[in-house]
MISEZA-19695 format. One record per atom (N, C-alpha, C, O): residue number from 1; x, z, y; atom name. Coordinates in steps of 0.05 Angstrom, whole numbers, padded with zeros to 5 digits, always signed. Atoms other than C-alpha are relative to their C-alpha. Example, Ala and Ser with C-alpha at 12.3 -4.5 7.8 and 13.67 -1.06 7.14 Angstrom:
2
node num = 1	px = +00018	pz = +00000	py = -00024	atome = N;
node num = 1	px = +00246	pz = +00156	py = -00090	atome = CA;
node num = 1	px = +00018	pz = +00000	py = +00024	atome = C;
node num = 1	px = +00039	pz = +00013	py = +00024	atome = O;
node num = 2	px = -00016	pz = -00001	py = -00024	atome = N;
node num = 2	px = +00273	pz = +00143	py = -00021	atome = CA;
node num = 2	px = -00015	pz = +00014	py = +00022	atome = C;
node num = 2	px = -00005	pz = +00018	py = +00044	atome = O;
end
This chain:
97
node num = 1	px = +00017	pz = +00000	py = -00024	atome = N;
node num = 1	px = +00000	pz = +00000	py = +00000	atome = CA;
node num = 1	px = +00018	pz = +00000	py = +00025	atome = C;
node num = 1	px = +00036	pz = +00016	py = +00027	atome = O;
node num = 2	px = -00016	pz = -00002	py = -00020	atome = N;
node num = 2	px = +00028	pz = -00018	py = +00064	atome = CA;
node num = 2	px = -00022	pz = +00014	py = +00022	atome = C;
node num = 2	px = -00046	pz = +00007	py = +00021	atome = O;
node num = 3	px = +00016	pz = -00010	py = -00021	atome = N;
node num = 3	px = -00002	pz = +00026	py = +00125	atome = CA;
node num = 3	px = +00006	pz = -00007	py = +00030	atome = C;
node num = 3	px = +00026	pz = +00001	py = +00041	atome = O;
node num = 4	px = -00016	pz = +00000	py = -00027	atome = N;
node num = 4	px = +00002	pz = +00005	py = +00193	atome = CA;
node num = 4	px = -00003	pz = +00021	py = +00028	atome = C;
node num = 4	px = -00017	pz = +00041	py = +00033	atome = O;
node num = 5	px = +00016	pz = -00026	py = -00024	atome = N;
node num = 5	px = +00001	pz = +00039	py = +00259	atome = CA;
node num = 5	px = -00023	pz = -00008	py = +00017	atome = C;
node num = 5	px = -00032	pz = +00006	py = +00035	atome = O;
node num = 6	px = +00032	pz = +00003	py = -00017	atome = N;
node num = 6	px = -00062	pz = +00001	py = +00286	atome = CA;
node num = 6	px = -00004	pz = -00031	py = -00014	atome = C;
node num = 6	px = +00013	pz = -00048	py = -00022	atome = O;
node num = 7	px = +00009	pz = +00029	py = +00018	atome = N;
node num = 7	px = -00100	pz = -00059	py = +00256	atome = CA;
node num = 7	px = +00011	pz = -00012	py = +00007	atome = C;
node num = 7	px = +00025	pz = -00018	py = -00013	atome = O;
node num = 8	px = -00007	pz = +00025	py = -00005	atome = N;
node num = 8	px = -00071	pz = -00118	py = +00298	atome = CA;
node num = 8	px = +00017	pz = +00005	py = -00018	atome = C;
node num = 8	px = +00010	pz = -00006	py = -00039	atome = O;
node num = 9	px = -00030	pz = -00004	py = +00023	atome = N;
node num = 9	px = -00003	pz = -00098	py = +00256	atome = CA;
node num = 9	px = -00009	pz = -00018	py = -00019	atome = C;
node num = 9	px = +00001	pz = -00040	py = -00025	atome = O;
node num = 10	px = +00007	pz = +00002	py = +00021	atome = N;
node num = 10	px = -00047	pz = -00103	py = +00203	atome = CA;
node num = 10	px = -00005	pz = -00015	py = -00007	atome = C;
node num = 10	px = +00006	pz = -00018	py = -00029	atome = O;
node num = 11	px = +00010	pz = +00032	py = -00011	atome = N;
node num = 11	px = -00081	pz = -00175	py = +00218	atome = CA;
node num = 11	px = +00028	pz = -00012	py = -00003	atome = C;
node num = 11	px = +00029	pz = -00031	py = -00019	atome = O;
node num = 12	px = -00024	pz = +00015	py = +00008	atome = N;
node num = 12	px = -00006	pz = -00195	py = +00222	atome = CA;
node num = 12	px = +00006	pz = -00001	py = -00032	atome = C;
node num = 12	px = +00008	pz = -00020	py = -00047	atome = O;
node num = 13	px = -00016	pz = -00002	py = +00033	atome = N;
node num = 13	px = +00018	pz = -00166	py = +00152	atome = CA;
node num = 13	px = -00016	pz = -00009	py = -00023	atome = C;
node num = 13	px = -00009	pz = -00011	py = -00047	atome = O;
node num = 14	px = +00022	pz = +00013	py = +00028	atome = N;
node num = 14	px = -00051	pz = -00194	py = +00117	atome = CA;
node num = 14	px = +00011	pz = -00033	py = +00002	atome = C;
node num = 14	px = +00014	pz = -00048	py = -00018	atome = O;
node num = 15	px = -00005	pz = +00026	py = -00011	atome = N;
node num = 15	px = -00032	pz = -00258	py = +00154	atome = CA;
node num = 15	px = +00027	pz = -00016	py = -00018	atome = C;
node num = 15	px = +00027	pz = -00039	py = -00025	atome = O;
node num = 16	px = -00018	pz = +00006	py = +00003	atome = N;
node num = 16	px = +00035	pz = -00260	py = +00128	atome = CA;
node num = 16	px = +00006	pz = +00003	py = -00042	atome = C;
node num = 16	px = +00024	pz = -00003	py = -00059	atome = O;
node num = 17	px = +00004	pz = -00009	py = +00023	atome = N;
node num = 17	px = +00017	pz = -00239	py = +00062	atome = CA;
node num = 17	px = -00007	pz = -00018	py = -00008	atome = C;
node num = 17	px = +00002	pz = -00028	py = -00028	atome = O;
node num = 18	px = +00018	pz = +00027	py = +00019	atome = N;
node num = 18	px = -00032	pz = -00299	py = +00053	atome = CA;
node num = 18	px = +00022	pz = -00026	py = +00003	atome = C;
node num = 18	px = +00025	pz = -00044	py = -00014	atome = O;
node num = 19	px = -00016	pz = +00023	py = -00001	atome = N;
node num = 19	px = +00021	pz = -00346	py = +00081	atome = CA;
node num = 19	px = +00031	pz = -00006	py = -00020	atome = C;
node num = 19	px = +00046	pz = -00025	py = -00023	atome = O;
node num = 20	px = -00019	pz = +00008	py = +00026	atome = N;
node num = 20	px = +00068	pz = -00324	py = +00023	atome = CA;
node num = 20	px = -00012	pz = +00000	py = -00033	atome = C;
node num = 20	px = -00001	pz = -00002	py = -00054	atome = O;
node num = 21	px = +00011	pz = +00012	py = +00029	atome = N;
node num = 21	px = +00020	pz = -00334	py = -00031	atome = CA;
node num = 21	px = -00017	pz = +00027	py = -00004	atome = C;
node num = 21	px = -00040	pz = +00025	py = -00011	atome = O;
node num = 22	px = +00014	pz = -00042	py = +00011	atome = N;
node num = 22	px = -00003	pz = -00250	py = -00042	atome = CA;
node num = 22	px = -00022	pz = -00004	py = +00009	atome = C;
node num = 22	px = -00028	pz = -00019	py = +00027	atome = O;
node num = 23	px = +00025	pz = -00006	py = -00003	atome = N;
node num = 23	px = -00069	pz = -00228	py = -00048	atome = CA;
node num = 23	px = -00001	pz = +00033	py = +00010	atome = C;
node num = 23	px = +00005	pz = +00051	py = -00006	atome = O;
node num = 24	px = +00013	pz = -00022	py = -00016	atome = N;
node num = 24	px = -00087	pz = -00170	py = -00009	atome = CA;
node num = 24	px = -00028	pz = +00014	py = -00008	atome = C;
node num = 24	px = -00048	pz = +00004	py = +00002	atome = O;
node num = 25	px = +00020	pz = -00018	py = +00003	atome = N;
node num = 25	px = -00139	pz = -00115	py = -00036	atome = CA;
node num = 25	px = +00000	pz = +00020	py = -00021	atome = C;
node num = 25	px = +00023	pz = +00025	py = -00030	atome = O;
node num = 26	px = -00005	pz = -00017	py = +00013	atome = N;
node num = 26	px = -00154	pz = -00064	py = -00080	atome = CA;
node num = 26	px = -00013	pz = -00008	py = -00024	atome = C;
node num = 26	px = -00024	pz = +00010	py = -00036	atome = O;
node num = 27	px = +00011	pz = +00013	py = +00026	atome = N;
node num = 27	px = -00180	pz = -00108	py = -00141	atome = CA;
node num = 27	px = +00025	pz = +00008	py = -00014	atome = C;
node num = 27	px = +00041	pz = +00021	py = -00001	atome = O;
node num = 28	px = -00014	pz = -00005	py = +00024	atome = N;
node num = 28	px = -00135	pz = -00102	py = -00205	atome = CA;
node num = 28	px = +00026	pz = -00029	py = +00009	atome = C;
node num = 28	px = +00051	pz = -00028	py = +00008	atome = O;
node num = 29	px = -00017	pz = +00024	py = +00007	atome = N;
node num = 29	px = -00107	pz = -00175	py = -00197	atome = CA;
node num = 29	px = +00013	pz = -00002	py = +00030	atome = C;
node num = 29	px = +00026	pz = -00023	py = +00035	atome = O;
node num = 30	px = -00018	pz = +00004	py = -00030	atome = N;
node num = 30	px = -00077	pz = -00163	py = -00120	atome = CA;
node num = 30	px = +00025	pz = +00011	py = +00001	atome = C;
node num = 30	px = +00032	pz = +00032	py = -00011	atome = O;
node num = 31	px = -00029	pz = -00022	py = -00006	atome = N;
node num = 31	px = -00011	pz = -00143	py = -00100	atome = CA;
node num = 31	px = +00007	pz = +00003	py = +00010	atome = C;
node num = 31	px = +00031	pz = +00002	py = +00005	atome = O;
node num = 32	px = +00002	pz = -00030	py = -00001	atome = N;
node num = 32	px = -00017	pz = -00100	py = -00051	atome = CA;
node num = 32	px = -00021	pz = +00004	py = +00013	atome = C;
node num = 32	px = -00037	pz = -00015	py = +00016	atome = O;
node num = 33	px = +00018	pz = -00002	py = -00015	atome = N;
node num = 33	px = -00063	pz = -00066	py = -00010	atome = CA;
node num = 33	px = +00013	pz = +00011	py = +00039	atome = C;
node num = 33	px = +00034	pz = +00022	py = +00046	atome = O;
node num = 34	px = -00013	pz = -00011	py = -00030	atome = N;
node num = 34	px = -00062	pz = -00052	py = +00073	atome = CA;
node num = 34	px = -00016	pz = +00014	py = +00011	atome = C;
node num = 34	px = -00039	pz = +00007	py = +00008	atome = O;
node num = 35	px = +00018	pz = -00014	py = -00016	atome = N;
node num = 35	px = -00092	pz = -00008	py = +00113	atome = CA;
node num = 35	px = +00010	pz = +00013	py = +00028	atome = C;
node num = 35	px = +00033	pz = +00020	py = +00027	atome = O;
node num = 36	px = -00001	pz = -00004	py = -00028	atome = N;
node num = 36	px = -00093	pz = +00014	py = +00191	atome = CA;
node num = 36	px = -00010	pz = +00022	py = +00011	atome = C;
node num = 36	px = -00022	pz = +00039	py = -00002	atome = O;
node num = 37	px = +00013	pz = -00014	py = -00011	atome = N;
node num = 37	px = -00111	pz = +00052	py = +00243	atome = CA;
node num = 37	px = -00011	pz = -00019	py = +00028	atome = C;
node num = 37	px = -00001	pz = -00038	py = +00039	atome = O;
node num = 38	px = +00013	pz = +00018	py = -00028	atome = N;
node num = 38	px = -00162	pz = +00032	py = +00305	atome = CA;
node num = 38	px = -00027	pz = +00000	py = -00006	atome = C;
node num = 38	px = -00045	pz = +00014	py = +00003	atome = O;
node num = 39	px = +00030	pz = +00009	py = +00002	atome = N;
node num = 39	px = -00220	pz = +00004	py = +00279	atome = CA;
node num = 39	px = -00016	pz = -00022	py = +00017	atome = C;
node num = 39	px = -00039	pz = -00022	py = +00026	atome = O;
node num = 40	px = -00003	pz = +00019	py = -00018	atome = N;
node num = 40	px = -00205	pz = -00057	py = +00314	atome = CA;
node num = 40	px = -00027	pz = -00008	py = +00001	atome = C;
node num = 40	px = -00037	pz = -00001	py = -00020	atome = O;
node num = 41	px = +00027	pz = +00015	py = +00012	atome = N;
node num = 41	px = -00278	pz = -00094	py = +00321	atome = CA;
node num = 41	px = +00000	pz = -00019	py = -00014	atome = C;
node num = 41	px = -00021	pz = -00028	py = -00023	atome = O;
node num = 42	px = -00003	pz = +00029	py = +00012	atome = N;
node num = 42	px = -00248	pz = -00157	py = +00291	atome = CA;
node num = 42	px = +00007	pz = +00008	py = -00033	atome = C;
node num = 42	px = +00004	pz = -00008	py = -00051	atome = O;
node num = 43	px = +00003	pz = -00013	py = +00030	atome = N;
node num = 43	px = -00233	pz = -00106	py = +00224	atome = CA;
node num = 43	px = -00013	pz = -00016	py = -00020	atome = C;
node num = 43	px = -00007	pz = -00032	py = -00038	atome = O;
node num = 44	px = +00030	pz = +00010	py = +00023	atome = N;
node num = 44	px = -00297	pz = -00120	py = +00189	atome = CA;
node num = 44	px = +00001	pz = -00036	py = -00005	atome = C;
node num = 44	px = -00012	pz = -00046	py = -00023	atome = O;
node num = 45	px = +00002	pz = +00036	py = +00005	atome = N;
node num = 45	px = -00284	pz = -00207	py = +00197	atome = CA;
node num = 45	px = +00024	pz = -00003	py = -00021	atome = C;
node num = 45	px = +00018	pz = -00017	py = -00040	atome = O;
node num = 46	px = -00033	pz = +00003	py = +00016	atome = N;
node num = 46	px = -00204	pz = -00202	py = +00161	atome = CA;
node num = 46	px = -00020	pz = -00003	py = -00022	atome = C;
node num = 46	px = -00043	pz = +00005	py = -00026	atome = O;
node num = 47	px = +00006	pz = +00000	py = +00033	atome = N;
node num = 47	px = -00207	pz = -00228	py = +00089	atome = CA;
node num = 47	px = +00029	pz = +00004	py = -00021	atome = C;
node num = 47	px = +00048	pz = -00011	py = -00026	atome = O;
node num = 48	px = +00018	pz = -00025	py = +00000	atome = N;
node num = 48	px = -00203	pz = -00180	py = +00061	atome = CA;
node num = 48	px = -00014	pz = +00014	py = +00015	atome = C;
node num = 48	px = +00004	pz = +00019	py = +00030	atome = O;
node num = 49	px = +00008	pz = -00016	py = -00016	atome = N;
node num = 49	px = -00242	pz = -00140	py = +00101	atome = CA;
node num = 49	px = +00019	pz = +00026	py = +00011	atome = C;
node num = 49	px = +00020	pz = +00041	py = -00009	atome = O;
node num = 50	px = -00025	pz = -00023	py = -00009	atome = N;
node num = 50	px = -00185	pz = -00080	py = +00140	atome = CA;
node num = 50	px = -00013	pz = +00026	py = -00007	atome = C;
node num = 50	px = -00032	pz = +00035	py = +00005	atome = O;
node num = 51	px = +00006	pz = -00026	py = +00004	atome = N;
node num = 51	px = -00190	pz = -00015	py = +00106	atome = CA;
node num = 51	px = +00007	pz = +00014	py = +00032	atome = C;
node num = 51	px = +00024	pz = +00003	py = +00046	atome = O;
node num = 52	px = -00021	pz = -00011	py = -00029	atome = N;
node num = 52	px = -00172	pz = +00029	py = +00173	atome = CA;
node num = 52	px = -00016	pz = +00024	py = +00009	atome = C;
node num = 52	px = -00041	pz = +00020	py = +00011	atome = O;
node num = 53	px = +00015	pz = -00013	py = -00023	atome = N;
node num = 53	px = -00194	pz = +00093	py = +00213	atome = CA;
node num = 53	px = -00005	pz = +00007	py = +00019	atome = C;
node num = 53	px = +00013	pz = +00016	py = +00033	atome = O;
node num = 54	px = +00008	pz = -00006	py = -00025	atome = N;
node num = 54	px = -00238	pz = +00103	py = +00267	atome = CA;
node num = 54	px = +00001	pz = +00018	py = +00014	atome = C;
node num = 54	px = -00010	pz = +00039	py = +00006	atome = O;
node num = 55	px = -00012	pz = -00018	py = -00009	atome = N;
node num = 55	px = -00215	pz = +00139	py = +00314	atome = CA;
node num = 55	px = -00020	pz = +00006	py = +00029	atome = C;
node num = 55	px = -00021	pz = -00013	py = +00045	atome = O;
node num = 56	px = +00007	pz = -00007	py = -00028	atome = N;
node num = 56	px = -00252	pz = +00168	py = +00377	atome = CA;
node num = 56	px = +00012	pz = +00002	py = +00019	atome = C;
node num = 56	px = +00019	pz = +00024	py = +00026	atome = O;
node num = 57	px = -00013	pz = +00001	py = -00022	atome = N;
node num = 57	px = -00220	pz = +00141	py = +00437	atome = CA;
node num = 57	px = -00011	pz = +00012	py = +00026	atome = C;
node num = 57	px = +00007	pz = +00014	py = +00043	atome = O;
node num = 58	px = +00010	pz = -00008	py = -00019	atome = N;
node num = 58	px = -00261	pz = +00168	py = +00488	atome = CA;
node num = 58	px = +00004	pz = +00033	py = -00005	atome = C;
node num = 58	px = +00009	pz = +00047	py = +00015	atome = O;
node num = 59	px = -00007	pz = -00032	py = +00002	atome = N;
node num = 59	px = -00251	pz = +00244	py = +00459	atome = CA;
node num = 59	px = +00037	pz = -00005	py = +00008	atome = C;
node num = 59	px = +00048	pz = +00010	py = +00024	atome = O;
node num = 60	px = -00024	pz = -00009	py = -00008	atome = N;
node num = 60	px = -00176	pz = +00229	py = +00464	atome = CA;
node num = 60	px = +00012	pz = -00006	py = +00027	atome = C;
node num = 60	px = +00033	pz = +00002	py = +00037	atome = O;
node num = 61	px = -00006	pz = +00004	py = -00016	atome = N;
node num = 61	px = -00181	pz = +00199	py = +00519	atome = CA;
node num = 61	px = -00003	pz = +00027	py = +00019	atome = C;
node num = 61	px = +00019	pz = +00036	py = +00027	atome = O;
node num = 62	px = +00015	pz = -00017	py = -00009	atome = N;
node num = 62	px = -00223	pz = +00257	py = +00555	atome = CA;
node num = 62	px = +00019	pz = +00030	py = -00001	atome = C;
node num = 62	px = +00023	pz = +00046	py = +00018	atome = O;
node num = 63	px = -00027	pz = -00028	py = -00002	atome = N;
node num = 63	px = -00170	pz = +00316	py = +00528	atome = CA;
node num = 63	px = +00015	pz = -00011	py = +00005	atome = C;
node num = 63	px = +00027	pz = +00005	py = +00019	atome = O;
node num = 64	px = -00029	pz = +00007	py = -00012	atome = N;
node num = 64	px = -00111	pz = +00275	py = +00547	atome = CA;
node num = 64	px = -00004	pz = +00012	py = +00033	atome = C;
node num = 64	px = +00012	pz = +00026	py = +00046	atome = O;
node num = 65	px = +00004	pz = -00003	py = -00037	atome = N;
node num = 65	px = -00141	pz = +00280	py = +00625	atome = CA;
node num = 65	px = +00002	pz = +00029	py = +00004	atome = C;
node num = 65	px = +00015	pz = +00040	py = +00022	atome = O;
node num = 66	px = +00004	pz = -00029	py = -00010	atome = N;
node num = 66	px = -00160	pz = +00352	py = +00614	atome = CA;
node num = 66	px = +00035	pz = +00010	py = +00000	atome = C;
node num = 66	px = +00047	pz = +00017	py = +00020	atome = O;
node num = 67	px = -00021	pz = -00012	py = +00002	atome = N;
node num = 67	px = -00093	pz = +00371	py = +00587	atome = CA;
node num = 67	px = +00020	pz = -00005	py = +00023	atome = C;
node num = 67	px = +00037	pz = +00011	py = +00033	atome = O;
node num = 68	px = -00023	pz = +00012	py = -00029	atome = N;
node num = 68	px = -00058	pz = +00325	py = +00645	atome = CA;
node num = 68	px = +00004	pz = +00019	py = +00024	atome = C;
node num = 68	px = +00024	pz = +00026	py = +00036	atome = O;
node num = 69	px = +00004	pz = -00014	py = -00018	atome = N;
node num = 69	px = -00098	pz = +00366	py = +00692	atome = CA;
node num = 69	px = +00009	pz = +00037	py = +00001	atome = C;
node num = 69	px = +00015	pz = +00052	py = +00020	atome = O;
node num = 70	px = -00005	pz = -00029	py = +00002	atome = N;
node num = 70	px = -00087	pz = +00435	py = +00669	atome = CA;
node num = 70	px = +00035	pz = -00001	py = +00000	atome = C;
node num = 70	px = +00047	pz = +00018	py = +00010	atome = O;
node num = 71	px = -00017	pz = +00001	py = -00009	atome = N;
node num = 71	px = -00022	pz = +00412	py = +00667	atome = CA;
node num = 71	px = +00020	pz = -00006	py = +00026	atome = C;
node num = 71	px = +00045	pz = -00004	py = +00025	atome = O;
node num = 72	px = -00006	pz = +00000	py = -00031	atome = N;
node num = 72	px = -00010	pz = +00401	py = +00742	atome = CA;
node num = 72	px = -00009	pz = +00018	py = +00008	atome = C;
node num = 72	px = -00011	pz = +00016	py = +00033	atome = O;
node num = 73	px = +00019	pz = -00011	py = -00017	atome = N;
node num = 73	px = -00046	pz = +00449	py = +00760	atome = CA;
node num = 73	px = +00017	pz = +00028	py = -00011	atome = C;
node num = 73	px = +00019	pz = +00044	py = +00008	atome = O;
node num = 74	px = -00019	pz = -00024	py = +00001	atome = N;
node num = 74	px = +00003	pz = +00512	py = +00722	atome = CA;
node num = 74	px = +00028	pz = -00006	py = +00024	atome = C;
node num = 74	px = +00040	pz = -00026	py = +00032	atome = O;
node num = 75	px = -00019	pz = -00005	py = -00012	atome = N;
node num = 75	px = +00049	pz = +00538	py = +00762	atome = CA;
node num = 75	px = +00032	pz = +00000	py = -00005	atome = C;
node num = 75	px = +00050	pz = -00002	py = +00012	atome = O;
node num = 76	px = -00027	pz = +00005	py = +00011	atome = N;
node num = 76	px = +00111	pz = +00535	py = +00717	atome = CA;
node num = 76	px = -00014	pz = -00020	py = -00020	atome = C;
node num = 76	px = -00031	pz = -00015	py = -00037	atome = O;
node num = 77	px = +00002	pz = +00021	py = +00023	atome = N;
node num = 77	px = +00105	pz = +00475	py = +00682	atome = CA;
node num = 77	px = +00009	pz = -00004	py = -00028	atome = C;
node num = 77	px = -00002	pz = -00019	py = -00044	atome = O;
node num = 78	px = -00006	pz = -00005	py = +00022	atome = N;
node num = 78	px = +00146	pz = +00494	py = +00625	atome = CA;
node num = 78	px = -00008	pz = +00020	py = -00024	atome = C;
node num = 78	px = +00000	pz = +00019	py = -00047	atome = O;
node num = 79	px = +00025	pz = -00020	py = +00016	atome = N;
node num = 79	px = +00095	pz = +00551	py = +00597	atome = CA;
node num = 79	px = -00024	pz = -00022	py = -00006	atome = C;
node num = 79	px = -00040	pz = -00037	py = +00006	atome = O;
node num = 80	px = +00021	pz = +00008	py = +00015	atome = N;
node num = 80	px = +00057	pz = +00528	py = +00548	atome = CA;
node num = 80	px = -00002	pz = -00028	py = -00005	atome = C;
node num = 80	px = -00024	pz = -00035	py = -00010	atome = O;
node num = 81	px = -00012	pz = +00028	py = +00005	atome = N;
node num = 81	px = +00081	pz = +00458	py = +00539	atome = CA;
node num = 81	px = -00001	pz = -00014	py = -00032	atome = C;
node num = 81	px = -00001	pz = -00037	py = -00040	atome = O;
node num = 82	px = +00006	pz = +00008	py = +00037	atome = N;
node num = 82	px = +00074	pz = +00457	py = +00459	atome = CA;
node num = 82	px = -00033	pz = +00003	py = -00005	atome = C;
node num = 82	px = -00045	pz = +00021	py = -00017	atome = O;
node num = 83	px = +00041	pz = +00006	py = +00011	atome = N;
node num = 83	px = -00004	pz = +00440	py = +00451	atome = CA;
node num = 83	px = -00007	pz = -00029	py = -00020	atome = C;
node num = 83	px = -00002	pz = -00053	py = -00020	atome = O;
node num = 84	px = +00004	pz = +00020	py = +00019	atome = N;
node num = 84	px = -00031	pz = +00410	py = +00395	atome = CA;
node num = 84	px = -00031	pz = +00004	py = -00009	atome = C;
node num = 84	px = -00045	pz = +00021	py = -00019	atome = O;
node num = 85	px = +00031	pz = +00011	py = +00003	atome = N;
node num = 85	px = -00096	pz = +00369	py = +00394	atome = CA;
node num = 85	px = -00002	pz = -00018	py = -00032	atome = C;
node num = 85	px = +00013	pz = -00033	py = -00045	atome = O;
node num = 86	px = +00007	pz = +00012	py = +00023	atome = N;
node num = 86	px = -00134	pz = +00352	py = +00334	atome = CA;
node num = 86	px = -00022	pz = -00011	py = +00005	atome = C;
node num = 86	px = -00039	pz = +00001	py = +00019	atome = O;
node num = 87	px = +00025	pz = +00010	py = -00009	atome = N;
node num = 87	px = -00186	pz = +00299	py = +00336	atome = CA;
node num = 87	px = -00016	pz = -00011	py = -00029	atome = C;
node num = 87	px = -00001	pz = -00029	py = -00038	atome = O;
node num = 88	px = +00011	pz = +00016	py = +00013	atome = N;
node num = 88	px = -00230	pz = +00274	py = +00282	atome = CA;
node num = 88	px = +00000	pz = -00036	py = -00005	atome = C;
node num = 88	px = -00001	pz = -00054	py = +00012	atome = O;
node num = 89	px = -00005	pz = +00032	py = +00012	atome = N;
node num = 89	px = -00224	pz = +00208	py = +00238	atome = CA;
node num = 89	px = -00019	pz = -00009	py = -00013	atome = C;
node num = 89	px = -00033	pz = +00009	py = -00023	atome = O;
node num = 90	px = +00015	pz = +00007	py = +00027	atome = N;
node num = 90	px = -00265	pz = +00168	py = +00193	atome = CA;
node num = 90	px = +00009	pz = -00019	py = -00012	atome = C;
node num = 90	px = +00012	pz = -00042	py = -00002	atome = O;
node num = 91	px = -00009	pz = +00025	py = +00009	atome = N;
node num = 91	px = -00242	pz = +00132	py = +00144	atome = CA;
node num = 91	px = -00027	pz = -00020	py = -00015	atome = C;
node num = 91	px = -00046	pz = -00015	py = -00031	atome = O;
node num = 92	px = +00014	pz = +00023	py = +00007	atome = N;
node num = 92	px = -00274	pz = +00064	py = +00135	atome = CA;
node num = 92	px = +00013	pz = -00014	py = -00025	atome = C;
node num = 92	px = +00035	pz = -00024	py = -00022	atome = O;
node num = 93	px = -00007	pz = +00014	py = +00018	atome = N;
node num = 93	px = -00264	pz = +00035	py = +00069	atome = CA;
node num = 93	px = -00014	pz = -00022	py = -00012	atome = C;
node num = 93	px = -00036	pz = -00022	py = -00023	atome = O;
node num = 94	px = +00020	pz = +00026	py = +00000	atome = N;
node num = 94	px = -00270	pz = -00043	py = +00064	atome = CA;
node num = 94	px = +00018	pz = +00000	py = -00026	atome = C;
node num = 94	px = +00026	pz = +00018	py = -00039	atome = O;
node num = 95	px = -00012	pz = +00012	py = +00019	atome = N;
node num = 95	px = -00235	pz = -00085	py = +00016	atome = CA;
node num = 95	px = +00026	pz = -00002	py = -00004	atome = C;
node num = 95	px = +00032	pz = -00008	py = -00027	atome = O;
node num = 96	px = -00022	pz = +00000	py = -00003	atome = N;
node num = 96	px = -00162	pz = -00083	py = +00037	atome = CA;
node num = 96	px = +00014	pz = +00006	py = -00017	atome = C;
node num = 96	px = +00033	pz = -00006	py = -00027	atome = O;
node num = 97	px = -00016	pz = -00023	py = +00006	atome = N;
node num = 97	px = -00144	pz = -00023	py = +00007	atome = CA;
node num = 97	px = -00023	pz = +00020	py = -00015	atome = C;
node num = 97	px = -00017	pz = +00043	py = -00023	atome = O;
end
């Protein structure tokens, strides 16, 4: 299984897969499978269809700003500098993978 870090990748390495002969998916007779992150909208057209998960850009978008802000806004900028956000995923499973 190759994973990428966001579907277009992924669109390339299916791309490049078909143009050396490989079959791409998770049938018995393929060799290999790929899968992404994004949840590009063009996902669901790839053939195979892009295994990949969806990711809520608007939540990370929304804590990135808060954090930006609370971060201008301390007085010593170096307090409290190690924060770690967790956001929910879903994995979509097409045919890829």
């Amino acid at each position: 299984t190759i994973l990428c870090a966001n579907d277009r990748l992924a669109f390339g390495v299916m791309a490049a897969a078909y143009s050396r002969g490989l079959k791409v998916g998770r049938r018995p007779d393929c060799d290999l499978r790929v899968a992404a992150h994004d949840d590009h909208p063009l996902s669901r057209y790839t053939c195979p269809a892009l295994t990949t998960m969806a990711q809520d850009f608007a939540a990370m978008a929304g804590r990135s700003v808060e954090i930006l802000l609370a971060l201008l806004d301390e007085a010593d900028p170096k307090q409290d500098m190690a924060r770690t956000v967790k956001l929910g995923a879903t994995l979509v499973m097409r045919q890829s993978a």
